[in-house]
Structure formats: structure tokens, C-alpha cells
matplotlib code that plots the C-alpha trace (Angstrom):
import matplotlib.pyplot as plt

x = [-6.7, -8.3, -9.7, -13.2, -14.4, -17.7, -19.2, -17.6, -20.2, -21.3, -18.1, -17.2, -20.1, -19.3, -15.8, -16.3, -18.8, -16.6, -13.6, -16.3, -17.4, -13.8, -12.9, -15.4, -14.1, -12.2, -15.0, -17.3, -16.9, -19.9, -19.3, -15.7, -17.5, -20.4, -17.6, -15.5, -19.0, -19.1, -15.5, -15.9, -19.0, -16.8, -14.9, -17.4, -18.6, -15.2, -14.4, -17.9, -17.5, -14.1, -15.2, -18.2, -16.7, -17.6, -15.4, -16.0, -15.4, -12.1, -11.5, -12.0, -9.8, -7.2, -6.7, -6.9, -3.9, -3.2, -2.0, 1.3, 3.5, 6.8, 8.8, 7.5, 8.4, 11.6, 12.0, 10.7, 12.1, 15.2, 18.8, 21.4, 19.0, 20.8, 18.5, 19.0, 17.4, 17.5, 16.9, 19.8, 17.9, 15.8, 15.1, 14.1, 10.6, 9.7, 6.7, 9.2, 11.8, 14.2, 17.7, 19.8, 19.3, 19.1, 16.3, 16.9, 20.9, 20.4, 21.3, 18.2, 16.8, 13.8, 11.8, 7.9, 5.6, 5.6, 1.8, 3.1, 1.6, 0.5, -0.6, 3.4, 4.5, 1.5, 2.5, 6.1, 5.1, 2.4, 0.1, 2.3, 1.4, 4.7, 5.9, 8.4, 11.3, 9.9, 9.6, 13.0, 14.6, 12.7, 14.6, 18.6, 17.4, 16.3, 19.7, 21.2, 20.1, 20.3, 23.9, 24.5, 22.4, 20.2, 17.0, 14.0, 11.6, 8.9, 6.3, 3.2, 0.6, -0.8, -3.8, -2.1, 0.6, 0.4, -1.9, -0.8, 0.6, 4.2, 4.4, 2.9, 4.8, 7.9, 6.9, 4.7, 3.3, 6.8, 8.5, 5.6, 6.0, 9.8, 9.1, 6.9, 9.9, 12.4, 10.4, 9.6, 13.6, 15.0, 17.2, 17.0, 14.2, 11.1, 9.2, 5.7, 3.3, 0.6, 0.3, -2.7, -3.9, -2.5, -3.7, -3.5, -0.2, 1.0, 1.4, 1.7, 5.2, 6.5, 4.3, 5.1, 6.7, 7.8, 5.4, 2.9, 1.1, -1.4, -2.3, -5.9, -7.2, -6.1, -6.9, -5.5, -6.8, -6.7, -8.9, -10.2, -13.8, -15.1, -12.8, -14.6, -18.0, -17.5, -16.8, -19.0, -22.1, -21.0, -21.3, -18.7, -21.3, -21.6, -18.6, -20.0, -20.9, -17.8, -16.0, -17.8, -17.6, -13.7, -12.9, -9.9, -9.8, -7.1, -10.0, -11.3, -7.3, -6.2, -8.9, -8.5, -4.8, -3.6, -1.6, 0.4, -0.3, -3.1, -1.5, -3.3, -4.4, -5.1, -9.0, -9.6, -7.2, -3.3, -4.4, -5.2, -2.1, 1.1, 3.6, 1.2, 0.7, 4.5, 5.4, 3.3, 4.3, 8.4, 7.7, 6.1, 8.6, 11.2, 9.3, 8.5, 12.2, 13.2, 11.6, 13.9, 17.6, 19.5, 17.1, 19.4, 18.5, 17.3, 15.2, 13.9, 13.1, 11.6, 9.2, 8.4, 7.2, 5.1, 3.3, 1.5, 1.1, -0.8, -2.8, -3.7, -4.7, -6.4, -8.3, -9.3, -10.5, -12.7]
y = [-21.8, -18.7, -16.5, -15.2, -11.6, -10.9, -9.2, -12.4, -14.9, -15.6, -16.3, -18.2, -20.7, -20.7, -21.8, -24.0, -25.6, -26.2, -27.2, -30.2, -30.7, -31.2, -33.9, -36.1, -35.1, -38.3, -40.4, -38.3, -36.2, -34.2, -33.3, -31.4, -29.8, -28.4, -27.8, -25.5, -23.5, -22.9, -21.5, -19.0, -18.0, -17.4, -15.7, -12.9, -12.8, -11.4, -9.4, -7.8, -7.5, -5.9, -3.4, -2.1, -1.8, 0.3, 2.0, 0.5, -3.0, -1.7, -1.1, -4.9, -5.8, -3.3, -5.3, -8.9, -10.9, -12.1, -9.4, -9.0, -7.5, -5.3, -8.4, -9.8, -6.7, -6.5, -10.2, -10.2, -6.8, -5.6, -6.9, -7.1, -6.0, -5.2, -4.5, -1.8, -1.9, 0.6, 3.9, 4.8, 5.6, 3.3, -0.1, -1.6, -1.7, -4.7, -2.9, -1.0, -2.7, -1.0, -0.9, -0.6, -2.2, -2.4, -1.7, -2.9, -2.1, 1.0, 1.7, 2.9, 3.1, 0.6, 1.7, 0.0, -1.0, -4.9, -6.6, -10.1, -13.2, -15.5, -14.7, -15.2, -12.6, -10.1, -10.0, -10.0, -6.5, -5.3, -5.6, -2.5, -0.3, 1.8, 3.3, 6.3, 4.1, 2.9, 6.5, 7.6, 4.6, 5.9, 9.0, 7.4, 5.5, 9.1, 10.9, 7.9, 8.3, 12.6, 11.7, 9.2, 10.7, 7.3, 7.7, 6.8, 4.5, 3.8, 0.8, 1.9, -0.5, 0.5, 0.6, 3.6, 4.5, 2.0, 4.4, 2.5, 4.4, 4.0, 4.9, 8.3, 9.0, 8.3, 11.0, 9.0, 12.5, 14.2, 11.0, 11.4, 15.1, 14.7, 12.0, 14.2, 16.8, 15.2, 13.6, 17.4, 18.2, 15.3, 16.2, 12.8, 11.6, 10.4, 7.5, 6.3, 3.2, 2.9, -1.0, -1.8, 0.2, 4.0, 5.2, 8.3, 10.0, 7.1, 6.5, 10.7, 10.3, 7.8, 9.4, 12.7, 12.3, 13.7, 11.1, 8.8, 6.3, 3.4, 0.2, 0.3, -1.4, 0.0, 2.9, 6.4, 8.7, 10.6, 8.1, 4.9, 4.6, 2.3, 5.4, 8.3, 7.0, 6.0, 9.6, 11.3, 9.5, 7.3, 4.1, 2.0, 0.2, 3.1, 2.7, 2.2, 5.6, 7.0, 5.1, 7.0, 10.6, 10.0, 9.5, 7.4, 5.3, 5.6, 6.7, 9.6, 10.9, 11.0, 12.7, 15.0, 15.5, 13.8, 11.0, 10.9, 7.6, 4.2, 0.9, -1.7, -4.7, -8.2, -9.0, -9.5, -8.2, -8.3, -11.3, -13.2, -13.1, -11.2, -12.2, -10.1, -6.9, -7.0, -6.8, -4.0, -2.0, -2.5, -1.1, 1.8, 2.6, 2.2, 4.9, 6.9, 7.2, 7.9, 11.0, 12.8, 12.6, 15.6, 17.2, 18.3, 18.3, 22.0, 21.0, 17.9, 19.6, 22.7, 20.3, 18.1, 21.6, 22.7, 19.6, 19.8, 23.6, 23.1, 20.4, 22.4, 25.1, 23.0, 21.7, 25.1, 25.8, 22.9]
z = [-0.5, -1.9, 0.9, 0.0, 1.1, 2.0, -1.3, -3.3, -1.5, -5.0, -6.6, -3.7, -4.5, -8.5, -7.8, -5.4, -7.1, -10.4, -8.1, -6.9, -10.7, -11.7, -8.8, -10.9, -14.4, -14.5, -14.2, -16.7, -19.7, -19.2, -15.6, -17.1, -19.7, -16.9, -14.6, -17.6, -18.0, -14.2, -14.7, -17.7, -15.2, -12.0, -14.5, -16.0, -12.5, -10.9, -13.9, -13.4, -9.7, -9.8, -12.3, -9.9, -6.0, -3.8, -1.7, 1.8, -0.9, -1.9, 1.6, 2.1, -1.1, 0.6, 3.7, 2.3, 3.9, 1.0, -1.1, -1.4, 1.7, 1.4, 2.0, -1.5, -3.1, -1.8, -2.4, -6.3, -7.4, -5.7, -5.9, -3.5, -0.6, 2.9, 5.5, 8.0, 11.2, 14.9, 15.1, 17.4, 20.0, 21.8, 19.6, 16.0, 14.9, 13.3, 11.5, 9.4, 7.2, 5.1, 3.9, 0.9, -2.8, -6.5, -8.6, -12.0, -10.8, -9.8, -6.1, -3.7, -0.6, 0.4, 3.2, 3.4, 6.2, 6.6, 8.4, 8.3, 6.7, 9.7, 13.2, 14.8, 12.0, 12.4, 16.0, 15.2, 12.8, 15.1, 11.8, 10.1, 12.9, 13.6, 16.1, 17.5, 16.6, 12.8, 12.2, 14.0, 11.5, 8.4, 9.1, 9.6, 6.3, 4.4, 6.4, 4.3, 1.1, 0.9, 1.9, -1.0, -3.2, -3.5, -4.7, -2.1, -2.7, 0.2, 0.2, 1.9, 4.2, 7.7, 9.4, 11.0, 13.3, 16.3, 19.1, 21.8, 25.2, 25.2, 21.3, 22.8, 25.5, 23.2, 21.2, 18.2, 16.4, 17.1, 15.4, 12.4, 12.0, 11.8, 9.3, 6.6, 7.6, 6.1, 2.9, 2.2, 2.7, 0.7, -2.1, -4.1, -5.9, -3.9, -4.8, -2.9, -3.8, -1.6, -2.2, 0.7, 3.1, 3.3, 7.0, 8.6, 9.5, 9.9, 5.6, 5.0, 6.9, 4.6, 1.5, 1.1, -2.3, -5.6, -7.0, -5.3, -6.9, -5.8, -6.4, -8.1, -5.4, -2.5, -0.3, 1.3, 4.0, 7.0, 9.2, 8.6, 7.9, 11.5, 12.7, 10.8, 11.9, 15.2, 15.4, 13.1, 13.9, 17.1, 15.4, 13.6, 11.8, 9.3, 8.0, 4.7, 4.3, 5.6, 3.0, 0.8, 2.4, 3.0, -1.3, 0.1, -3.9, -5.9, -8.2, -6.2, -5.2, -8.7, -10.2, -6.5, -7.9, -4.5, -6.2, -9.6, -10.8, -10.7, -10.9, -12.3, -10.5, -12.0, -12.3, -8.7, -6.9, -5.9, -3.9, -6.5, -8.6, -6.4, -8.9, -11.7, -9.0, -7.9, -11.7, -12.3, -9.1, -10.4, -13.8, -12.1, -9.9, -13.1, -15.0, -12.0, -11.1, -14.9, -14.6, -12.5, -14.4, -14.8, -11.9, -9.2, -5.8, -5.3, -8.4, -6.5, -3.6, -5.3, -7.6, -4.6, -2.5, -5.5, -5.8, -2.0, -2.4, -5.6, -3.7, -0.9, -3.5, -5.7, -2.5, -1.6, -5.4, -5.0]

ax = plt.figure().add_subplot(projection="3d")
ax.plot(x, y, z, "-o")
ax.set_aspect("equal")
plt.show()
């Protein structure tokens, strides 16, 4: 059953509407032919919906439940996946998966943030919010790959990095700076797709990349926007207009020179056809990956440094 968003109220009626109209078809020629109208009307209404969010919209669209999750990437484009889990220190964190695999046979290393479907596997995840331990794994999974030379790819979805007070008094911004430490020191190709939500530290420690691309649809930034303006103007109900202060689209951070690449979406979302997004997201990460033969890893690492300095420089231009 297709889950309808706020903004979509309209849709919502169309369709449902020409899902009633059909359930009489049987009975009435006219009644299919008025409820194929209402259909090629949903449609021109989502294609013109789509075209025109805003960002606290794509926000929403971001954080449906039912895009797709790291699981159904893993599950639809990888081979021969072996999950690794522990960060040899204190436990696994279920809002972190990762291991070893094949993408289109070539070996990698899978690391993404994982929400969960239902209400027993949010909870199970912690809704993607890491902690210490996720971050401490990330890093035995990138120790991994510089050893194997395996390039890296990393999935990205999380609120943010879980803020609760254990993950602090384990050492939660320790465990995120080591994290972006050891992206920046990699010596194999880097590969990030924000494919939901990119929040905070908590998606710069997995996303600190040779190339980062998103989803056309989802989102990336330093704070979320009930966040920014319960802060900024002490009310989470303006979170409309800290969407649009925080240029967190993909739109905004390519043109800002932030990320490398916009994945197209089908017309209304990942949600609405996963099989379609996940396809999309693989032959990115193909091409992406293609980029960097014959680069050896000083190379790698050089090109990866250059790439934030330019950023920060290019933020200071502006």
C-alpha cells in the first residue's frame, strides 16, 4: 500500500479514486475508461509535483520508509556478500552493516547505514543512528580494504549519529573524527551515495570520498532542519525555512561543488519504484569506480585531499 506524504494529499485522492473506479470496471465500460483518465491525471500530477519540491519536501521524500535501505542494495547489486560485524572493542552496531563483496565481480568493500523496514527492525538499527562501535567497525572495514587494496564503497542514510549518553561517554565524536581520518587516509578508491538522509557527522564520517554522489531526491547537511531552527529561532516549527537556509539538495551541493554526481530518481521518488533507484545507484557506482584505474594510491589520496581543499576554498570564494 503506497504511503502518501503530506504535500501529495492531491495525488493521494486521484489515485485512490481510480483504484475505486477500476473495482467497478468489470461491471461497466465507462467506469474503466473514467477511471484510465483519473490515471493519466495522477500521472501529470506527480510528474509535475516532483519537478517543483521544495527543500523541506525533499526532506520528506528523503525519509520516506519506503525507499530503498542498504540491505536492498546490497541484496540487488552485490555478489557474494560476507558480512562483517564487531568492532573489537566493545560490541556490533546493528545501525552499520558492512562486509566484503562483488560489484559486477569486482571485489569491494560495502559499508552503509541500515534504518530498518518495520518497527522490530528500526529498533533493531536504532533508525541508522550509529554509534562509537558503528564508527570503530567502519574503520576495521576501511583498515580492510587499504590492506587488500579493495575499493570502498559506503551507502549513506542517518538522521545522524545516535546522541544518546553512553554513545558519548564512549567516545561518539572521537569515534566520528577517527572515521573522516581514515576516509581522508585511504589509499583505494572511495565511493559515497548519499541514498536518504545524509545527517551531520554522522554521514561526513562515512562520506568523505574521492567521489560522492546523491540520489536526486535525497538530502545532505550539517544539522537537520527541526534541529537548525529549534536553534536558530527556538522553534522546530520553522523548519521549513531552515530547509531552505541549510541548501542540503543534491541540487544546491552540486552546483556548491560539494558532491560529484545527481542520480536520477524515478518520477516520484525511490519509494515508488526501488528496483528502478537501486539500478541507477549500481551503474553509478560502476562508472564512478572506472574512474580511478591505473591511479595509485598516493594518487588516490592526493586527488581525494584536493577535492575538500578546493571545497573549502571555493566556499570561502563564495
Amino acid at each position: 500500500m503506497t504511503q502518501y506524504l503530506d504535500f501529495e494529499k492531491q495525488l493521494a485522492d486521484l489515485e485512490g479514486k481510480a483504484e475505486e473506479l477500476r473495482a467497478m470496471a468489470e461491471r461497466d465500460d465507462d467506469v474503466d475508461e473514467q477511471a484510465r483518465a483519473l490515471d493519466q491525471k495522477a500521472k501529470q500530477r506527480l510528474q509535475t509535483l516532483y519537478k517543483n519540491l521544495t527543500p523541506w519536501q525533499k526532506c520528506q521524500v528523503a525519509r520516506h520508509p519506503d525507499r530503498p535501505h542498504c540491505r536492498d542494495y546490497v541484496r540487488d547489486l552485490f555478489t557474494e556478500y560476507t558480512p562483517l560485524a564487531g568492532d573489537r572493542n566493545f560490541a556490533d552496531d546493528h545501525a552499520v552493516m558492512g562486509g566484503l563483496a562483488r560489484l559486477d565481480g569486482r571485489a569491494v568493500v560495502i559499508i552503509g547505514h541500515e534504518k530498518g523496514n518495520d518497527t522490530k527492525s528500526r529498533l533493531e538499527h536504532n533508525f541508522g543512528m550509529a554509534r562509537p562501535e558503528g564508527y570503530r567497525k567502519a574503520i576495521r572495514l576501511m583498515d580492510l580494504a587499504d590492506r587488500f587494496g579493495l575499493p570502498v564503497i559506503t551507502l549513506i542514510d542517518t538522521p545522524g549519529a545516535y546522541p544518546g549518553k553512553g554513545a558519548e561517554e564512549r567516545g561518539q565524536s572521537e569515534a566520528i573524527a577517527r572515521s573522516t581520518q581514515r576516509c581522508l587516509r585511504l589509499g583505494v578508491p572511495m565511493v559515497s551515495v548519499i541514498v536518504g538522509e545524509g545527517g551531520s557527522g554522522g554521514a561526513v564520517a562515512f562520506a568523505t570520498a574521492n567521489r560522492v554522489a546523491m540520489l536526486e531526491h535525497s538530502v545532505y547537511s550539517v544539522i537537520s532542519p527541526e534541529g537548525c531552527a529549534s536553534i536558530l529561532w527556538k522553534d522546530a516549527e520553522k523548519m521549513r525555512e531552515a530547509a531552505e537556509a541549510l541548501r542540503l539538495t543534491a541540487q544546491d551541493l552540486k552546483r556548491l561543488g560539494v558532491i560529484d554526481r545527481i542520480i536520477a530518481e524515478p518520477v516520484g521518488g525511490a519509494q515508488r519504484d526501488g528496483r528502478a533507484a537501486v539500478a541507477a545507484v549500481g551503474e553509478a557506482l560502476t562508472d564512478l569506480l572506472g574512474g580511478f584505474a591505473g591511479m595509485d594510491p598516493a594518487a588516490i589520496r592526493a586527488e581525494r585531499r584536493q577535492k575538500f581543499v578546493a571545497m573549502g576554498a571555493k566556499g570561502l570564494a563564495a
